[in-house]
Every structure is written in C-alpha cells, then in structure tokens.
N, C-alpha and C positions, 0 to 999 in steps of 0.2 A: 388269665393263666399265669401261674408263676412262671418265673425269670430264672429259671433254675441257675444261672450262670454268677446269681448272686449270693447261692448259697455258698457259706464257706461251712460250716462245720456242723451234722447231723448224729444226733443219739438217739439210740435205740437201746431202750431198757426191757429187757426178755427175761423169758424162766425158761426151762426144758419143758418138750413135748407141749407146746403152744402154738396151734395151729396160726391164729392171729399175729403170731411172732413172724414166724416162717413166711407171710401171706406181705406182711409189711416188709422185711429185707429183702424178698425177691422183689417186690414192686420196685422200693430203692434201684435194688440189681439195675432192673431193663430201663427203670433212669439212667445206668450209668452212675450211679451219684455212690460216694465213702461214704461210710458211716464207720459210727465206735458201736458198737455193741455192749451192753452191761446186762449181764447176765446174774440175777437176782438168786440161781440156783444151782452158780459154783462157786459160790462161798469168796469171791472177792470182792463184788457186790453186793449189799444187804437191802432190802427191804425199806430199812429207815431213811437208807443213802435218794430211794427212790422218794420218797418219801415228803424227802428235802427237797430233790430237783424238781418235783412234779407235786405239789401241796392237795390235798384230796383226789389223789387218783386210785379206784379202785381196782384196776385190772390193768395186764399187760396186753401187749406193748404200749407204751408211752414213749412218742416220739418226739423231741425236741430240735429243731431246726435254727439257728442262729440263735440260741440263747432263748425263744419261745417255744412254748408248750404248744404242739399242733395235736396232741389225745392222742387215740390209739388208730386201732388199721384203717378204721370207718372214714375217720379226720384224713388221713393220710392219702385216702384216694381222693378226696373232695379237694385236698390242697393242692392235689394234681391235674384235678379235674378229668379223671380218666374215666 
C-alpha cells in the first residue's frame, strides 16, 4: 500500500467535461491529499506542456505523483490500491 504521508507534491493534468478527470481528483479528495491541477482546456496549460511532463500520453488525466508518472485514473486507483 502507498505511504501516502510521503507524498509531497501531486499533478493532475485535465481538460473540461472528462469524466476520468473528475473520477481521479475526487479519489485524490477522500485521500485527503492537494494536488495542482493543469487544465489543458483553459488556455494556460497547453497540450505540448503535457506533452513534455508525461512523454506518450494519449488521454487525460495524467497523474504525476513526486515527480513520477503514475497514467491516468486506471493507474491511480491501483496506486492506491482501492
């Protein structure tokens, strides 16, 4: 089981109306755990930006947990083991 108490810093890169967005920050939520959110589809985030962070990712959310790539919502419950 992760050690949640060792994470320091979580991103979370979304678009609007992405159910798989929504489904991964609320898991985050009932962790309890912050995240940053980078939202690909209000224009201060780009696509490429994600692009950079996450190298072949084809769909949103892409979660990044201490500087690792853990994918998207799929990954994110297996990380938690829920």
């Amino acid at each position: 089981m992760t050690e949640i108490k060792k994470i320091k810093e979580i991103i979370v890169w979304s678009r609007d109306n992405c159910p798989y967005c929504v489904k991964a920050k609320n898991l985050l939520d009932i962790q309890d755990l912050k995240y940053e959110e980078r939202n690909i589809s209000e224009g201060v985030w780009t696509r490429e930006q994600l692009l950079e962070a996450c190298p072949g990712a084809r769909t949103v959310p892409q979660i990044v947990i201490n500087n690792t790539v853990i994918g998207g919502y799929d990954q994110l419950e297996v990380y938690f083991r829920v």
